[in-house]
C-alpha positions as a printed Julia matrix, in Angstrom:
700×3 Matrix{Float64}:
  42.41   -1.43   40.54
  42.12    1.55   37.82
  38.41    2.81   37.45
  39.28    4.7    34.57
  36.98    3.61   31.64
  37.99    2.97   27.85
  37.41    6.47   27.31
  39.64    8.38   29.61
  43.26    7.54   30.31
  45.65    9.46   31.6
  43.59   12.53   32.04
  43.09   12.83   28.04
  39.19   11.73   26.73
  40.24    8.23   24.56
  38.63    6.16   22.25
  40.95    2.75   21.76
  38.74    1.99   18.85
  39.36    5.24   16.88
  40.48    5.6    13.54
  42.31    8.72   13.57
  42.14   11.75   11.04
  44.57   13.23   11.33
  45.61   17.19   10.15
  48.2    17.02    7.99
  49.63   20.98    8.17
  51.33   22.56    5.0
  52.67   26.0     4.01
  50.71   27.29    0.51
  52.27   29.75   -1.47
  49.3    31.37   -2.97
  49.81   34.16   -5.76
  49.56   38.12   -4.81
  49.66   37.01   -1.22
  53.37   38.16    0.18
  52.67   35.16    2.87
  52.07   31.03    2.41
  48.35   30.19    3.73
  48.61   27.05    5.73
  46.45   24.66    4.55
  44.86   21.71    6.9
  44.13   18.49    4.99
  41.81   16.13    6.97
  43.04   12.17    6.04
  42.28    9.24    8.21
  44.62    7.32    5.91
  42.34    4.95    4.64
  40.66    5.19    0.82
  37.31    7.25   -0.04
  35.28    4.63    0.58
  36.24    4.86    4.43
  35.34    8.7     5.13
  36.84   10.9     7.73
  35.7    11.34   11.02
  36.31   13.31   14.41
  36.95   11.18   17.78
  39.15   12.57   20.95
  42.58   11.49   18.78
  41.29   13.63   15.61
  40.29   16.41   17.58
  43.7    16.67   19.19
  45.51   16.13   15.8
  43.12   19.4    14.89
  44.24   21.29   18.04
  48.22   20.77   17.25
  47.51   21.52   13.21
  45.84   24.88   14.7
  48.96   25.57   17.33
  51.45   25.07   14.3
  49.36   26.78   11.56
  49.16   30.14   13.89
  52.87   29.57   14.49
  53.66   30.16   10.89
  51.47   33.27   11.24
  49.71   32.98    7.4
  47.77   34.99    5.49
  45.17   32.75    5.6
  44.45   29.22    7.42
  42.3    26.89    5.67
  40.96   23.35    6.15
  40.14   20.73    3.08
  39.52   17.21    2.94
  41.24   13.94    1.45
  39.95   13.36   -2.25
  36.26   12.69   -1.88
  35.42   13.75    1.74
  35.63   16.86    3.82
  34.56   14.66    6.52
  31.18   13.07    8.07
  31.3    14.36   11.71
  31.65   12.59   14.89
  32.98    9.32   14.97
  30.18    6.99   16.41
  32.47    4.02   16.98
  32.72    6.08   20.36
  29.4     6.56   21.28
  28.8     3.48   23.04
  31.97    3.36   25.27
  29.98    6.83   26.84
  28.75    4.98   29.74
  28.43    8.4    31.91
  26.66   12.02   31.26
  30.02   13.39   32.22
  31.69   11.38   30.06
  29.7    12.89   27.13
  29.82   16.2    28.44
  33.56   16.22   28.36
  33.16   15.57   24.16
  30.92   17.79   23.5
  33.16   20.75   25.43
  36.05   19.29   23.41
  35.19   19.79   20.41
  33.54   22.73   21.09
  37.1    24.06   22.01
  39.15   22.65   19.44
  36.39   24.2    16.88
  36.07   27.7    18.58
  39.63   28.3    17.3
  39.11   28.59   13.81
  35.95   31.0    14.7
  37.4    33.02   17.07
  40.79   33.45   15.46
  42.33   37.04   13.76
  43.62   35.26   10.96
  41.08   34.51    8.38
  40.13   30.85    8.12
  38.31   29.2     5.23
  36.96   25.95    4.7
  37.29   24.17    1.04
  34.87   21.59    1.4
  35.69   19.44   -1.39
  33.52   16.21   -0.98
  30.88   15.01    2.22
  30.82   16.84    5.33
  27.8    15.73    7.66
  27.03   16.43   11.27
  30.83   17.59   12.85
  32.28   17.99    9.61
  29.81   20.38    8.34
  29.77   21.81   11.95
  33.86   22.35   11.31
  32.97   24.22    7.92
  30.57   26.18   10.18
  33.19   27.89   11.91
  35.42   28.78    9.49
  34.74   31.98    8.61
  34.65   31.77    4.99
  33.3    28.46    2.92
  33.38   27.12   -0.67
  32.07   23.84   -1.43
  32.77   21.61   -4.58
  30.0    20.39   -7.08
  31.21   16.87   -6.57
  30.05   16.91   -2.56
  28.05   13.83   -2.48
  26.73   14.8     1.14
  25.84   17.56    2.6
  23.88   17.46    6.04
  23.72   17.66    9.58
  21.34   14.24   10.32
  21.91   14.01   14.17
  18.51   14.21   15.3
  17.96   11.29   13.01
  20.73    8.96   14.91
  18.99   10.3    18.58
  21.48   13.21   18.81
  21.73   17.1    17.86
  24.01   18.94   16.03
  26.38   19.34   19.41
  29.43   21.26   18.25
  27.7    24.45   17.26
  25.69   23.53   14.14
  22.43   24.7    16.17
  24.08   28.16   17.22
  25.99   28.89   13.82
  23.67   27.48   10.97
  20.26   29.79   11.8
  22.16   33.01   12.48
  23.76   32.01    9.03
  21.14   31.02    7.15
  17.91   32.22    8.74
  15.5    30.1    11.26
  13.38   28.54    8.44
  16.28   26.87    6.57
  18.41   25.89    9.63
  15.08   24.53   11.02
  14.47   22.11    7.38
  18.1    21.39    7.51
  18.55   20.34   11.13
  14.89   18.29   11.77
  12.95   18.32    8.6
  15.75   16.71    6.36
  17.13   14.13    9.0
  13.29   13.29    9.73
  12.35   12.66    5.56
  14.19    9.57    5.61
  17.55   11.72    6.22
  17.59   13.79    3.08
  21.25   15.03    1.68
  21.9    18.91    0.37
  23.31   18.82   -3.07
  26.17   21.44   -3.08
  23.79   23.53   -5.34
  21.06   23.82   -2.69
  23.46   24.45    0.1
  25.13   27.52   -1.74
  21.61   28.86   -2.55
  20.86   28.22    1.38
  23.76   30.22    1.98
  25.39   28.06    3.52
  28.82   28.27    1.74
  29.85   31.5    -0.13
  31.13   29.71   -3.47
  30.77   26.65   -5.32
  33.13   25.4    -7.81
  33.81   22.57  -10.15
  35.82   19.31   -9.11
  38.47   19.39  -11.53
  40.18   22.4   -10.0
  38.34   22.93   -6.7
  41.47   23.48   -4.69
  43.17   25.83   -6.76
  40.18   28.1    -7.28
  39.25   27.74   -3.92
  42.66   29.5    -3.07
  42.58   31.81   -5.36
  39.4    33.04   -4.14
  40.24   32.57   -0.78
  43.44   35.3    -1.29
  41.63   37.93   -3.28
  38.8    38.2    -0.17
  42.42   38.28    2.0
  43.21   40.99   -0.52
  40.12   42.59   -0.24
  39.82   42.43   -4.0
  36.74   39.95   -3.42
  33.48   40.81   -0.95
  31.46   38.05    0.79
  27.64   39.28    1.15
  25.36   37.68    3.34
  21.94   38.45    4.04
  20.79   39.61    7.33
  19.12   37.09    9.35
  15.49   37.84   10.66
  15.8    37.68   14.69
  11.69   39.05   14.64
   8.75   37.43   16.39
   8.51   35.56   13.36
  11.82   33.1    14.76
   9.84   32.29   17.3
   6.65   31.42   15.16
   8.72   29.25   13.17
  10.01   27.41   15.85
   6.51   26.95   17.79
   5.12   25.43   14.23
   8.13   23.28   14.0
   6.87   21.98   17.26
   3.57   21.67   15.93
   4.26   19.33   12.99
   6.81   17.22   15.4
   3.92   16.57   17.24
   1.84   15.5    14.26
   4.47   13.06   13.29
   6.04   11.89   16.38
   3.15   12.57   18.78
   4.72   13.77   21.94
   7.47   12.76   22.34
   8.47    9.66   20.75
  12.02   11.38   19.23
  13.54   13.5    22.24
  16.13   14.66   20.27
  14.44   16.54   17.95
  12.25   18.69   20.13
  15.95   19.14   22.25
  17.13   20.46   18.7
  14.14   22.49   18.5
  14.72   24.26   21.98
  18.01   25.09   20.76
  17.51   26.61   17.58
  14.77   28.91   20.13
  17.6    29.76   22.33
  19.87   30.53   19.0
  17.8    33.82   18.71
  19.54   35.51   21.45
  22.12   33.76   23.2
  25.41   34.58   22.79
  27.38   31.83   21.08
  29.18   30.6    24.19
  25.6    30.13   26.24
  24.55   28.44   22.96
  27.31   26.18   22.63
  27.32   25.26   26.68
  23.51   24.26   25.84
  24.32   22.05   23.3
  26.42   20.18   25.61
  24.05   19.76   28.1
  21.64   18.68   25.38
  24.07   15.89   24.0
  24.78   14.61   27.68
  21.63   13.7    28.16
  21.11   12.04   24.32
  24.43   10.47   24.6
  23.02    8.1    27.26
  19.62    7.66   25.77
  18.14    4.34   24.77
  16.78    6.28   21.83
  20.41    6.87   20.73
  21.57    3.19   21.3
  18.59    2.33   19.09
  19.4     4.95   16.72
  23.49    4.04   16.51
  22.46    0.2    15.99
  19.83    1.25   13.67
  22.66    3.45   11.72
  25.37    0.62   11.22
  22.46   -1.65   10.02
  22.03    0.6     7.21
  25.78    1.56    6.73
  27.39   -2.0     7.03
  24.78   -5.21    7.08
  22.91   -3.63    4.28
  26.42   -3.91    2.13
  27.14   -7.37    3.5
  23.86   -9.23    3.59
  23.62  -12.44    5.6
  23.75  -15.54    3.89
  24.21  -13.9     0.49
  26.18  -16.77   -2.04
  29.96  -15.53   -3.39
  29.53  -12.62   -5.9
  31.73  -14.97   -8.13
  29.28  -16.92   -8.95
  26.78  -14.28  -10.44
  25.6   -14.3   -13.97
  26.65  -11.15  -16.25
  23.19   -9.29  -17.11
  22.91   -7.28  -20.22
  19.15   -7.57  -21.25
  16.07   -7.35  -18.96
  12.55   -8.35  -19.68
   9.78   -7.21  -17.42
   6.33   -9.04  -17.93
   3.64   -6.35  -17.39
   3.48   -2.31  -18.11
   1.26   -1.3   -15.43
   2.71    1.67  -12.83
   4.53   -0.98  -11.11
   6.27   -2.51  -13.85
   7.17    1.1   -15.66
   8.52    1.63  -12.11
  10.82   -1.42  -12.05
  11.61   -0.6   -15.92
  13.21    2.79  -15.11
  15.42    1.67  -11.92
  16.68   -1.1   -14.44
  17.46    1.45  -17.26
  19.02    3.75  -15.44
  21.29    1.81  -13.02
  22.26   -0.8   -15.51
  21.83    1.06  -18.45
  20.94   -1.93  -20.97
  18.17   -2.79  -23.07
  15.0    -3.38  -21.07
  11.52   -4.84  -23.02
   8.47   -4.65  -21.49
   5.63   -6.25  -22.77
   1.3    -6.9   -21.42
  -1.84   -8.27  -23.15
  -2.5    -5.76  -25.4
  -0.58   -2.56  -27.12
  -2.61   -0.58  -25.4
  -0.81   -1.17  -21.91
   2.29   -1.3   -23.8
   2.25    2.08  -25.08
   0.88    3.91  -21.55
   3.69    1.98  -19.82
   6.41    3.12  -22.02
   4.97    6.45  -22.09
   5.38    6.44  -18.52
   8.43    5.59  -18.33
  10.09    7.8   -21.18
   7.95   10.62  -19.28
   9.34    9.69  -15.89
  13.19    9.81  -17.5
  12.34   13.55  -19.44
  11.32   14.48  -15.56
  14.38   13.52  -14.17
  16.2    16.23  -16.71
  13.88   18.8   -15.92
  14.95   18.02  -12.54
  18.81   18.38  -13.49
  19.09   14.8   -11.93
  19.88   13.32  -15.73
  21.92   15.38  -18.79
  20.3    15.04  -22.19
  22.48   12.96  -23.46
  22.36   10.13  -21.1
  18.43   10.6   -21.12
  18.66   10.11  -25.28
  20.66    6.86  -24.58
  18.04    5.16  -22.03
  14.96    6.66  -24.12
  16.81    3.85  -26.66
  17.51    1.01  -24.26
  13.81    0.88  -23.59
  10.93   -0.73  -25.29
   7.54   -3.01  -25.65
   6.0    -5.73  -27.38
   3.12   -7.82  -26.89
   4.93  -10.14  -28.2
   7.43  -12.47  -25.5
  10.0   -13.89  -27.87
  11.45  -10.16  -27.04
  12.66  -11.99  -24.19
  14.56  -14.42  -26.0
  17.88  -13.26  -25.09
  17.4   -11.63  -22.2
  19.45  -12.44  -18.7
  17.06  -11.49  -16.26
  13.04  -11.5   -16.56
  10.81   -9.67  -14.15
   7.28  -10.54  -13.3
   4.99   -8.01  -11.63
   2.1    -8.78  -13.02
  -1.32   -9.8   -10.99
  -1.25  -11.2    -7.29
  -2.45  -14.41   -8.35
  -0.64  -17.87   -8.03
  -2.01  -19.39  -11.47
  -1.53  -16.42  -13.02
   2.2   -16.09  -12.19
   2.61  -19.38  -12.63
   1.47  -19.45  -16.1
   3.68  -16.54  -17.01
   6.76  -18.27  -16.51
   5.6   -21.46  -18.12
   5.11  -19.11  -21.45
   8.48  -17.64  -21.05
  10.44  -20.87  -19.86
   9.77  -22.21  -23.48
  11.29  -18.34  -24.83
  14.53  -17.53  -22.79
  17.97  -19.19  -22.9
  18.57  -22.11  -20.09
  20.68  -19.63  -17.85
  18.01  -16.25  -17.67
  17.34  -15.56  -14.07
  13.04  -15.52  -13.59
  12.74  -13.01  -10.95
   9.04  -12.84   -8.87
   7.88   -9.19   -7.52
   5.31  -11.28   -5.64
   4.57   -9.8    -1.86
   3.11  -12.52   -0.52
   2.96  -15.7    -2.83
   5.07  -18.64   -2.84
   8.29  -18.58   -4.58
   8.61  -22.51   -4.39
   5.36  -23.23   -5.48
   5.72  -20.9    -8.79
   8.73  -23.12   -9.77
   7.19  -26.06   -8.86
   6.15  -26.93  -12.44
   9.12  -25.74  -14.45
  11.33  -27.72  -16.26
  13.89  -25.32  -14.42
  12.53  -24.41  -10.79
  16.33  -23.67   -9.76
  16.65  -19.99  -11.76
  13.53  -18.37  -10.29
  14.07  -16.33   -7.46
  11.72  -13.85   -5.34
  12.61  -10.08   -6.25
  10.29   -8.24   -4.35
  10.79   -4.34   -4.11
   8.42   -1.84   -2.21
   6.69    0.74   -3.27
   7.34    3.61   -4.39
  10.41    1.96   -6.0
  12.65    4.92   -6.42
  12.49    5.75   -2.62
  12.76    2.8    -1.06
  15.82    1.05   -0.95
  15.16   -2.37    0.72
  14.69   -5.49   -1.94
  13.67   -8.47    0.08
  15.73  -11.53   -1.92
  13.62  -14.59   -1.58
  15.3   -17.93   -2.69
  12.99  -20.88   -3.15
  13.14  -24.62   -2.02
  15.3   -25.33   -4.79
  16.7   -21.67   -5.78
  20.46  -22.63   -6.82
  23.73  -20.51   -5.53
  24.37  -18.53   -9.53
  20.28  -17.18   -9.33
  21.13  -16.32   -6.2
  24.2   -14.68   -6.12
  23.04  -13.19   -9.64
  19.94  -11.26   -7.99
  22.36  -10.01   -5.36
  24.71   -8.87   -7.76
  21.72   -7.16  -10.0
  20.53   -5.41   -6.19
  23.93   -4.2    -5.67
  23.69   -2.42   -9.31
  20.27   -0.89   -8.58
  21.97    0.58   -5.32
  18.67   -1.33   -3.35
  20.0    -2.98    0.01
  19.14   -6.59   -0.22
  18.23   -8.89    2.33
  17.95  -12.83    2.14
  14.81  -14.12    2.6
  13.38  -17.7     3.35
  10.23  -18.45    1.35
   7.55  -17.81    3.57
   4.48  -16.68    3.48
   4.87  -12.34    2.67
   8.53  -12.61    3.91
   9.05  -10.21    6.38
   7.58   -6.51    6.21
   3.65   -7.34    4.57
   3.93  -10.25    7.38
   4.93   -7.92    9.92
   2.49   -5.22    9.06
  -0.28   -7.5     7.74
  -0.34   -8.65   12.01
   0.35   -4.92   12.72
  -2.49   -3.73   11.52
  -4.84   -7.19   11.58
  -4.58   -6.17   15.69
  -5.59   -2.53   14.98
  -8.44   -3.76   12.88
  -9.62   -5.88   14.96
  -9.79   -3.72   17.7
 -12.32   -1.34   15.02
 -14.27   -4.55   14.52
 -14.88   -5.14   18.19
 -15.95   -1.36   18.77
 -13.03    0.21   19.25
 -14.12    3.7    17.72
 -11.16    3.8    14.54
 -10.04    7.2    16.0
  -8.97    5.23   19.15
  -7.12    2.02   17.33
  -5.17    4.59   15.05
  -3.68    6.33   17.56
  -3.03    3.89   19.78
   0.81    3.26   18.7
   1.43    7.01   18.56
   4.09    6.49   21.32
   6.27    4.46   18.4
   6.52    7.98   16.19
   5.9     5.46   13.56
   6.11    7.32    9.69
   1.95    7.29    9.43
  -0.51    6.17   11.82
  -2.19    2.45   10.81
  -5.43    3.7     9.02
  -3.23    5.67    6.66
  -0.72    2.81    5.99
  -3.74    0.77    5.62
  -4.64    3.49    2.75
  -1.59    3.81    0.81
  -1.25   -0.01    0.31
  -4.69   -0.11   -0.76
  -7.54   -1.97    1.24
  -7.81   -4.65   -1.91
  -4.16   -5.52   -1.23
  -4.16   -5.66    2.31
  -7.1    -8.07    2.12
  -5.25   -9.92   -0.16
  -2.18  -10.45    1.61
  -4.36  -10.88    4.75
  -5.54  -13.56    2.95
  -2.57  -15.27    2.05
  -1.42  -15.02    5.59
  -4.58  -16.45    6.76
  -4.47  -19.34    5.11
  -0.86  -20.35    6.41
  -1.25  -19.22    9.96
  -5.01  -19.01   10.7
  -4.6   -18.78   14.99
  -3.17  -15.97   14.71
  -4.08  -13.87   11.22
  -7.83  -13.3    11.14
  -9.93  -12.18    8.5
 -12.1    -8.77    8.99
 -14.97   -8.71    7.71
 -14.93   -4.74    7.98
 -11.52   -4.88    5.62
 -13.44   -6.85    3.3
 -16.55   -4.38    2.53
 -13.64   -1.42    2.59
 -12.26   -3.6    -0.25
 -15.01   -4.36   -1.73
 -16.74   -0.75   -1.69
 -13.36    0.95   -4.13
 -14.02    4.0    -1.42
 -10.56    5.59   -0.11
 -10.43    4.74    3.1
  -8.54    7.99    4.21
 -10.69   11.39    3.23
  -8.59   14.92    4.27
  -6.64   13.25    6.57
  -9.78   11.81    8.29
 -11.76    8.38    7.73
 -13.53    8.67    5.13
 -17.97    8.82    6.28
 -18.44    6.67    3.43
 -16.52    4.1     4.4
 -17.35    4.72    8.34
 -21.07    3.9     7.38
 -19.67    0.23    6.24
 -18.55   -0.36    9.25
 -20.21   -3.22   11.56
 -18.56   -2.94   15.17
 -19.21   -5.09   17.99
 -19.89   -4.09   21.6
 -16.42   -5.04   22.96
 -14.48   -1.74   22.34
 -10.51   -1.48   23.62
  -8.43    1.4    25.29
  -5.8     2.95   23.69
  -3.19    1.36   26.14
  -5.1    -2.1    25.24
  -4.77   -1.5    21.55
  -1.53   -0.58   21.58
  -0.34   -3.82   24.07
  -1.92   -6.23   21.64
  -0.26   -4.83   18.72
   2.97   -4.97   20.11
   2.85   -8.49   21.65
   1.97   -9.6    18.15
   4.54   -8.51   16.71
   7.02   -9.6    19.52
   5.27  -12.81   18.69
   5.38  -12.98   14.98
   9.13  -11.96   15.16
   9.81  -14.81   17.09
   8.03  -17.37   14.92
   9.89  -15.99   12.01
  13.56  -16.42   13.44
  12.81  -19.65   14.31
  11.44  -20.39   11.3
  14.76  -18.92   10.18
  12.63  -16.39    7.12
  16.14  -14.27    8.27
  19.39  -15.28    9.55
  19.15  -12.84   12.85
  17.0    -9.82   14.27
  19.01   -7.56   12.91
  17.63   -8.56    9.63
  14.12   -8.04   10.77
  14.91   -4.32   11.68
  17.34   -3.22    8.77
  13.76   -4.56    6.38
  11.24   -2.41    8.78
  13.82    0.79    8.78
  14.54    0.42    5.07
  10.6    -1.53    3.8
   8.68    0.57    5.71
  10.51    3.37    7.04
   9.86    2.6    10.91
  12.39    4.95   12.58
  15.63    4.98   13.93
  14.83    5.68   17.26
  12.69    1.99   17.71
  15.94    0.43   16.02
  13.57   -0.93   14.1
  11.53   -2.53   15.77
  12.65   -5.32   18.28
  15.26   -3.12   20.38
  11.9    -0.9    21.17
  10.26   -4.38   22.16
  13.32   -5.34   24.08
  13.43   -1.83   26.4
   9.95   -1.72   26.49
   9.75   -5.33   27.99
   7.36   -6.57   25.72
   9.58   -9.16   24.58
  10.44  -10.87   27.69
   6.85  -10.36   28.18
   5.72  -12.26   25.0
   8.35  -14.0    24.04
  10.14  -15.0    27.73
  13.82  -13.45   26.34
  15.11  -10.66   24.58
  15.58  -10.53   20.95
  19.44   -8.57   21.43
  21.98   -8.88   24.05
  21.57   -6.2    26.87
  23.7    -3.35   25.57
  23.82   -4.28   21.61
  20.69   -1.1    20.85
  20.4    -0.2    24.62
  22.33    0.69   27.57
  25.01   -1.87   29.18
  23.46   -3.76   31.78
């Protein structure tokens, strides 16, 4: 019997599952050069929307491009991407056929190898990266010894540490002897840790990380031509010198610092292994550096942390574009006016995202002018911002500042497709909204709820037409977060539906199908989250205590500051709600309600603030850390359960992609219940796992 594993055969490393870029060679004749330059195009075959990608098969297709393009001895070699993308790095597909630290090893020395040849070679290699290049793509350009970049790159980045990994084929070495310690530092932990922020190609030249930048239209040819006169020695490449001081290692130590701030210890590995790289950057010589990284990836390869991380990463790259239950898109309603009822921050909010991503005429209207003049002066201010910010031209920003308007007046709404509520968290309130506007709009307009926590079914319930309103419900802040929880009502019909799915697709927010339940998944979730940590305050827990407890997690923000940015008022409320339905297991503090009640901020310079300590009332019962923490996470083990069967979602996997995308929980827990899984707490709760031994862990 052969004990070779799916990813080594016949002596080569293998991945069966590997879509193959491949390097397609070709001899450039390039003017006032007396030789071709062979170019390297980078093309896995398949369309933009299916991006390059490095496994074992690419990297050898690299390795023979490289033995042919030295063959032809050129002026210059240089590698490009097809139309769109340079390429995004490793390919993951891979990653969990590693069953072995030797097996990942053997990888990262690969394409360490294959790499090192465009670095170490005589002939003078260039890299025209004209569209994404993340993680090993980037780490390619790296190595190349000269780089331009096109305007058009959508993505920039090297977000390892974010999936459970490091940059592990040279990106730690290269990029801070490049670009200096602070920068490499932002770009290699800070950015993949901030909700994995992109470069625009703008930023990255300013970085220094690529020597030119140039428009799409003709990036090729002027990359070329720039590319022979620095052949020619007509054009010179400057770059700064990099400071190797004391102050390298400063930077790194308060790196360290705020890593344990926000992840407490330890909860990440991978970024403090990123961190002891970028240290060892300083002085190592580049083939000590690189044999580090290896070692480094080995051991993150077969993590947990990384199996979380890869499931966590497909959530967001596949299930969030195919959500789970979602009606055909054929039967979707067009859109081409929205109302939004309210003018309050909220409602400006929702009034820009629908501006600028559908770009039609949006009304808002309130109770009095008043509120209808601050929220459009809001919003017109919020679209002037984004030109000051380059992120809108003038013209486009003329066109929106005319698609947008108010009345206090409804029979605006008249002829609109799509009406949005998100006015106050109050059943009757809500209720009588829509009975006002059902009498206003056409038979067909969509009546879309921003409730949190209310009841989508009984809203309708008195409507001559419960079957168009649908729960719409986005999170706060609404331009950063991109989940939109889709709720669809006892009697919700397939074209509202598919018509709010359609109208998420177009504000580029990842939708997920919701049952109506009470607070649909993430204020459920978090409302039990953090009823446990107050209730461990209100039996004496001292709050310092109960908010670090969950520190282990390296959750975004500990639970008292959560608890601050939602607002005490509308945690109550929702508390409330959820009391109400579920009363065993949802209590009511009466601690939370003076906080409420008092309009203090419960957070003070990072600290609780005294006013609000002296409110307090705590019994004589106080917890442990370790207790704290245990309570919390069997409640939520327990409240995840209820709600699948229930069926509020169609799997776990919708559970996690809303806590990674609703409330930014990490991609190292998976979300959450692959974190409850490994840590046992689900068997423990629950009596089974919540995923299949080796779907977001380690095979069995």
């Amino acid at each position: 019997m052969s004990t070779e594993t799916p990813l080594r055969r016949d002596g080569e490393v293998r991945n069966p599952n590997e879509v193959i870029t491949r390097s397609l060679l070709r001899l450039v004749a390039v003017p006032g050069l007396d030789r071709p330059a062979a170019l390297v195009t980078l093309d896995n075959g398949l369309d933009h929307t299916k991006p390059n990608s490095f496994g074992p098969g690419g990297l050898a297709s690299l390795d023979d491009a490289l033995d042919r393009a030295f063959a032809a001895n050129p002026a210059f070699i240089a590698v490009t991407g097809k139309p769109y993308i340079f390429c995004v790095g490793a390919d993951v597909t891979g990653m969990p056929l590693i069953t072995t630290r030797e097996q990942a090893l053997e990888i990262g020395r690969l394409g360490h190898r294959v790499y090192a040849r465009l670095k170490e070679s005589t002939v003078p290699t260039f890299a025209f990266v004209n569209g994404a290049a993340m993680g090993g793509g980037l780490e390619l350009a790296l190595h190349c010894h000269y780089r331009s970049v096109s305007g058009g790159a959508a993505a920039l980045a090297l977000p390892e540490v974010s999936l459970g990994l490091v940059p592990g084929w040279g990106g730690t070495q290269l990029l801070p002897n490049l670009i200096g310690i602070v920068n490499a530092a932002q770009v290699i932990i800070q950015n993949p840790l901030m909700q994995n922020r992109m470069l625009r190609p703008k930023q990255a030249r300013e970085l220094g990380i690529f020597d030119e930048l140039f428009e799409p239209a003709d990036f090729l040819e002027r990359s070329l031509e720039w590319a022979a006169g620095v052949v020619r020695g007509d054009v010179t490449v400057e770059r700064p010198e990099v400071d190797r001081s004391e102050m390298w290692d400063a930077v790194v130590g308060f790196a360290r610092q705020q890593l344990d701030e926000k992840l407490h210890g330890g909860a990440a590995p991978a970024a403090y292994r990123a961190l002891d790289l970028l240290l060892l950057a300083k002085t190592a010589d580049f083939a000590t550096g690189t044999a580090a990284e290896d070692e480094a990836l080995a051991d993150l390869v077969v993590s947990e942390e990384l199996r979380s991380g890869l499931y966590a990463f497909d959530l967001v790259q596949r299930r969030a574009k195919r959500p789970a239950g979602a009606p055909s898109t054929g039967l979707a309603r067009d859109v081409t006016k929205v109302g939004i009822v309210g003018a309050g921050l909220m409602a400006a909010q929702l009034a820009l995202l629908f501006v600028r991503r559908l770009q039609v005429p949006v009304v808002l209207t309130d109770l009095d002018q008043e509120r209808v003049d601050k929220g459009l002066a809001h919003l017109t201010g919020e679209i002037d911002k984004l030109v000051g910010k380059g992120r809108l031209d003038i013209g486009t920003a003329a066109k929106l500042h005319g698609l947008v308007s108010g009345s206090v007046d409804k029979s605006g709404f008249a002829d609109a497709d799509f009406v949005v509520e998100a006015v106050f968290e109050d059943l009757a309130v809500k209720k009588q909204v829509w009975a006002e506007l059902e009498k206003i709009v056409g038979p067909e307009c969509v009546l879309a709820t921003n409730t949190s926590s209310l009841s989508v079914t009984a809203m309708a319930a008195d409507l001559e037409h419960p079957e168009r309103v649908v729960g719409f419900h986005f999170f706060n802040p609404v331009a950063v977060l991109p989940l939109l929880e889709i709720v669809r009502g006892e009697r919700t019909d397939d074209a509202t539906l598919a018509t709010a799915f359609a109208v998420g697709r177009k504000l580029k927010k990842s939708s997920v199908l919701v049952k109506d339940a009470p607070a649909f998944v993430v204020n459920r979730l978090l409302t039990r989250f953090l009823g446990e940590i107050f209730a461990a305050v209100d039996a004496g827990t001292p709050p310092a205590v109960a908010d670090s407890a969950v520190d282990p997690l390296g959750l975004p923000m500990r639970p008292l500051a959560l608890l601050h940015l939602v607002g005490p008022a509308v945690a109550y409320h929702v508390g409330g709600t959820l009391h109400a339905a579920f009363p065993q297991r949802f209590g009511v503090s009466e601690n939370l309600k003076r906080i409420a009640g008092s309009g203090q901020p419960l957070i003070v310079d990072d600290e609780v603030n005294p006013a609000v300590a002296s409110l307090l009332k705590l019994g004589d019962a106080p917890l442990t850390a370790e207790q704290v923490r245990d309570r919390a996470l069997s409640a939520l083990a327990q409240e995840i359960r209820l709600m699948l069967d229930e069926g509020v979602v169609a799997e776990a996997q919708d559970i996690d992609l809303c806590m990674i995308l609703g409330a930014g929980w990490p991609f190292h827990l998976g979300g959450i219940t692959p974190y409850l899984d490994r840590s046992g707490v689900a068997e423990k709760v629950t009596g089974k796992r919540f995923l299949p031994k080796g779907v977001a862990s380690l095979p069995a």
